[in-house]
C-alpha positions as CSV (number, residue, x, y, z in Angstrom):
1,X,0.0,0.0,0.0
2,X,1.0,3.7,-1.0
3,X,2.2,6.0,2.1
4,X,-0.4,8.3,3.7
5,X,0.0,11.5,2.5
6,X,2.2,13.8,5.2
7,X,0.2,16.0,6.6
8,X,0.9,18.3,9.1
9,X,-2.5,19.5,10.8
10,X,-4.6,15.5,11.3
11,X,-7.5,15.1,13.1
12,X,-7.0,12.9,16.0
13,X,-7.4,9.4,14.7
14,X,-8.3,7.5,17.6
15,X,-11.2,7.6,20.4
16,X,-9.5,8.1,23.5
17,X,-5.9,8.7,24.9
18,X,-3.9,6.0,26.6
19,X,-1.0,8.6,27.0
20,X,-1.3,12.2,27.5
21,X,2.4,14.8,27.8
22,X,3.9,17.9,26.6
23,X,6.8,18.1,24.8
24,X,9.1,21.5,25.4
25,X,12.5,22.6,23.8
26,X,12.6,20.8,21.1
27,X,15.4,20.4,19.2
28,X,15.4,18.1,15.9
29,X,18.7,17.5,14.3
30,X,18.9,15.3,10.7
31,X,21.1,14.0,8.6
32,X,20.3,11.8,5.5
33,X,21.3,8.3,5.6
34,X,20.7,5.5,3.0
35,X,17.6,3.7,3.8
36,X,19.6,0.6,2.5
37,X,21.6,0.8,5.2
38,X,18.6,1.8,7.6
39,X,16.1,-1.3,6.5
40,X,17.5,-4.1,8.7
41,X,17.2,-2.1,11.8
42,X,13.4,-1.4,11.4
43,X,10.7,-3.6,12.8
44,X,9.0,-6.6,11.0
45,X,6.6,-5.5,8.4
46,X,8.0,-2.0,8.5
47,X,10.5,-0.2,5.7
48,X,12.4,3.0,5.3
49,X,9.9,5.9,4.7
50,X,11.7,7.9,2.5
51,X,11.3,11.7,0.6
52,X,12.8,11.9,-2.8
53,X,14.9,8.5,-2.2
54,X,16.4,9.3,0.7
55,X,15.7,8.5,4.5
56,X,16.8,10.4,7.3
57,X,18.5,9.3,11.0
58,X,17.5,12.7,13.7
59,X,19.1,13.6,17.2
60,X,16.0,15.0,18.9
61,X,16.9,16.7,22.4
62,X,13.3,18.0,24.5
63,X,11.9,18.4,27.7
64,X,8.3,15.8,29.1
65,X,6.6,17.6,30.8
66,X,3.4,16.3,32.7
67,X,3.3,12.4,31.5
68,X,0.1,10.9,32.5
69,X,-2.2,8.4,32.1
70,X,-6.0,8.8,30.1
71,X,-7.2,11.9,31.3
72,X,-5.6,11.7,34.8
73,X,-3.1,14.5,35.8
74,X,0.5,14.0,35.1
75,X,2.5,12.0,37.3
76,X,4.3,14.1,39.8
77,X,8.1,13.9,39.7
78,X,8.7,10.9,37.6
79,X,6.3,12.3,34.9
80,X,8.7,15.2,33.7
81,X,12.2,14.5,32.3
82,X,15.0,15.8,30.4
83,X,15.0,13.2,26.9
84,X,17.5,12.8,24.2
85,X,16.4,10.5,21.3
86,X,18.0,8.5,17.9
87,X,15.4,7.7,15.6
88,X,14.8,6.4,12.1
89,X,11.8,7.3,9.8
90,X,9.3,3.8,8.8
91,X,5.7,3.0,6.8
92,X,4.2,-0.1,7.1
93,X,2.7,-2.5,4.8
94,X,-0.5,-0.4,6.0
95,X,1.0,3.2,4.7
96,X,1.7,4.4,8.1
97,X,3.8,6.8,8.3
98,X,5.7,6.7,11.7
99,X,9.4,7.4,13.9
100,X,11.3,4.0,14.7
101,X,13.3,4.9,17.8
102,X,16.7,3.5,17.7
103,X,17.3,4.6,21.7
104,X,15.9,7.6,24.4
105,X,17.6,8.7,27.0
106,X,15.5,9.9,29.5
107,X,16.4,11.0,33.1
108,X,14.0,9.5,35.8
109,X,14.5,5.5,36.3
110,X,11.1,4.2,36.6
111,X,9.7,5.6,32.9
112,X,12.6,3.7,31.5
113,X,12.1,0.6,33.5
114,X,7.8,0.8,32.4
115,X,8.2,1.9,29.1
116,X,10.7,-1.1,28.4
117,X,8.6,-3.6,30.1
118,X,5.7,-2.6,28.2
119,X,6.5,-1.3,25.1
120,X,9.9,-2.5,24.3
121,X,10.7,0.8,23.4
122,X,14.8,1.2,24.0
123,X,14.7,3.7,26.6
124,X,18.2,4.2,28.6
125,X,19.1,5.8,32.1
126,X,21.0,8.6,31.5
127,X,22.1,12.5,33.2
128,X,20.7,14.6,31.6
129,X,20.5,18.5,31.5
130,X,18.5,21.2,29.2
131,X,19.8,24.9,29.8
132,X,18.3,28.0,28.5
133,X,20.2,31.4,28.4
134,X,18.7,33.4,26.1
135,X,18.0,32.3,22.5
136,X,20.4,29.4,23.5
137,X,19.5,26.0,24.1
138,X,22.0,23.7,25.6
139,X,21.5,19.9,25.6
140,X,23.5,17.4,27.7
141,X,23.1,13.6,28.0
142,X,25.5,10.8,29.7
143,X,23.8,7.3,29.7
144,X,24.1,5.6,32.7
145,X,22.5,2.1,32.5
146,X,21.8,-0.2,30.0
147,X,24.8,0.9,27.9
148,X,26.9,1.7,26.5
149,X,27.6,3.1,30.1
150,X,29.1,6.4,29.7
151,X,28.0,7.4,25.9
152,X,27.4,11.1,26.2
153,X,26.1,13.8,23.9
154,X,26.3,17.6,24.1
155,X,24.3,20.2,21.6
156,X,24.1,24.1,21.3
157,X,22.1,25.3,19.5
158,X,20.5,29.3,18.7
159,X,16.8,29.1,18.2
160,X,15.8,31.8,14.9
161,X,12.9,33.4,13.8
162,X,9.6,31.1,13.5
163,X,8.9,29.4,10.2
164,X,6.1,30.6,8.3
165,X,5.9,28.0,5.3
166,X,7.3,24.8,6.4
167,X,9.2,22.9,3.5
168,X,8.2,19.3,2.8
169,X,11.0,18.0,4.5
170,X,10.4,19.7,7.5
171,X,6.7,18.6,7.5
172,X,8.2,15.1,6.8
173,X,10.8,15.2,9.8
174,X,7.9,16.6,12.5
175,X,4.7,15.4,10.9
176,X,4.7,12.2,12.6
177,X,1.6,10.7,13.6
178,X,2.7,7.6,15.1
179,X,5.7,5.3,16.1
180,X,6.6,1.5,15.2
181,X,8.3,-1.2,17.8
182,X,8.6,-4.7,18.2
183,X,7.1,-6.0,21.6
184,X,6.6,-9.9,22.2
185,X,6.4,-11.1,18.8
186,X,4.9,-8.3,17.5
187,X,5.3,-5.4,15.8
188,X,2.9,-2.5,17.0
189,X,1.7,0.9,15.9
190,X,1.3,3.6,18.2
191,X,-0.9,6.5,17.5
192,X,0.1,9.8,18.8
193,X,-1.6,13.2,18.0
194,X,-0.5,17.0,18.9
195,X,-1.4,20.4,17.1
196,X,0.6,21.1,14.7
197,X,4.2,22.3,15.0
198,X,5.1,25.6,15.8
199,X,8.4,25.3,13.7
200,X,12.0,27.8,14.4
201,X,14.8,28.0,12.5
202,X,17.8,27.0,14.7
203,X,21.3,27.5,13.9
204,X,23.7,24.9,15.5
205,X,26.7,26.0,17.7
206,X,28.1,22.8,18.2
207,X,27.7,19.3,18.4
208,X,29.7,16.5,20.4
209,X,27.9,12.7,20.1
210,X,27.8,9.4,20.7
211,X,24.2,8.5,21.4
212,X,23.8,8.1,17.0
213,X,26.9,5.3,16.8
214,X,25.8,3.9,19.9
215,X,22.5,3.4,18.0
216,X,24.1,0.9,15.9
217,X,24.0,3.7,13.1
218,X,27.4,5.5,11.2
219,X,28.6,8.2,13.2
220,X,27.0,11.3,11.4
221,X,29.6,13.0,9.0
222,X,29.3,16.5,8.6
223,X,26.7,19.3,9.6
224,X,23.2,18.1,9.3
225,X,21.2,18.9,6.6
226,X,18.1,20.3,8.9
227,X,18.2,21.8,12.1
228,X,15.2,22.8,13.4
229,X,13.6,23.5,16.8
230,X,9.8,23.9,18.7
231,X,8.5,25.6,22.1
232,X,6.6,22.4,22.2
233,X,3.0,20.8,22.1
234,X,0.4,18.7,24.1
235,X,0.3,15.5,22.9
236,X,-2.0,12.4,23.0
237,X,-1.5,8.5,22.3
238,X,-3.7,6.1,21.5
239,X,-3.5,2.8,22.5
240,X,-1.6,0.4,20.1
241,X,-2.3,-2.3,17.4
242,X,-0.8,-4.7,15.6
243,X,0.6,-4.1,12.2
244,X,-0.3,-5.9,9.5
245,X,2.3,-8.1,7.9
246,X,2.9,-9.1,4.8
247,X,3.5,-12.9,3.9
248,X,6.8,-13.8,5.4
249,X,10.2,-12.7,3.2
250,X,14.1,-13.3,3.7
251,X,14.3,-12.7,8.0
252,X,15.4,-9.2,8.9
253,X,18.2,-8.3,11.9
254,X,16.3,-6.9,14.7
């Protein structure tokens, strides 16, 4: 089946919310990457989503803020966290569009431990900081447990003026409706939904990482080719399903 179309402003595609949060400080750093090289790390029944040929690894530094449950308040303490993701861009044999996390790095113990019990998703223990001074944002990250113990990642970044027409590659880097994982035999869709992006241009300072080789993905060479950043959104997700598969090919590395 054909890709959904990418579009930036959805209706929210699903009854009720399983999840709610805000995400603050965003910053979304990309670099182009051969989705050759990308397929064998994406879940069963999943491929590279690609614009014009070519896929696309990000470094995505924020703040959750508020991490709840239905439409309970958010959970106080462990529900807001410094995060640092690697992810990869998918569609399924259904033509959803969605984010493949390759690892997050997220500050406060417990998420990691539930969202790996339940989920799968590769969450990691890490120190973490988010500093502000100015039109400067600051990201810091040093993974602690699983591993590799000790990976760290620093990013500066100056936030510009906000983005008035978004090109279709940023609408395909943000506009994500959803994410793909593999949990117990499984690969699942998880349906998120948030208003759509208030999108900055954002100039990068400098950029010192390990968490994108640690990822199992080439060290990124040179600057990246978009560099973007958010005041954030509210966001929603559904609850999961199953993705549909295909009838079985040659086995894919997990």
């Amino acid at each position: 089946m054909l890709p959904e179309p990418v579009d930036h402003a959805p209706r929210q595609a699903f009854p009720w919310a399983v999840l709610r949060q805000r995400w603050e400080d965003l910053t979304f750093l990309h670099w182009a990457v051969d989705p050759a090289l990308v397929a064998p790390l994406l879940p069963v029944g999943t491929r590279p989503d690609t614009l014009h040929g070519v896929s696309y690894v990000g470094l995505i530094g924020f703040r959750m803020v508020g991490l709840g449950f239905g439409r309970g308040p958010g959970v106080p303490y462990f529900g807001t966290f410094s995060e640092t993701n690697v992810r990869l861009y998918s569609v399924d044999d259904d033509g959803r569009r969605a984010v493949v996390f390759r690892s997050l790095d997220a500050s406060r113990l417990v998420p990691v431990l539930v969202a790996r019990a339940t989920l799968r998703l590769p969450y990691l223990w890490s120190s973490m900081r988010l500093a502000r001074d100015g039109d400067r944002r600051t990201y810091r990250c040093r993974r602690r447990w699983p591993g590799p113990a000790g990976a760290t990642s620093r990013m500066v970044v100056r936030v510009g003026e906000r983005i008035v027409e978004p090109t279709p590659l940023d609408h395909f880097l943000t506009a994500r409706w959803g994410l793909h994982t593999r949990a117990y035999g499984r690969t699942l869709h998880l349906p998120n939904w948030h208003p759509s992006w208030p999108l900055h241009r954002c100039e990068l300072l400098h950029l010192d990482d390990e968490l994108v080789a640690a990822a199992g993905l080439p060290a990124p060479v040179g600057p990246p080719v978009s560099v973007l950043y958010s005041p954030g959104v509210g966001v929603r997700f559904g609850p999961p399903v199953a993705a549909r598969l295909r009838a079985a090919g040659p086995p894919r590395a997990q």
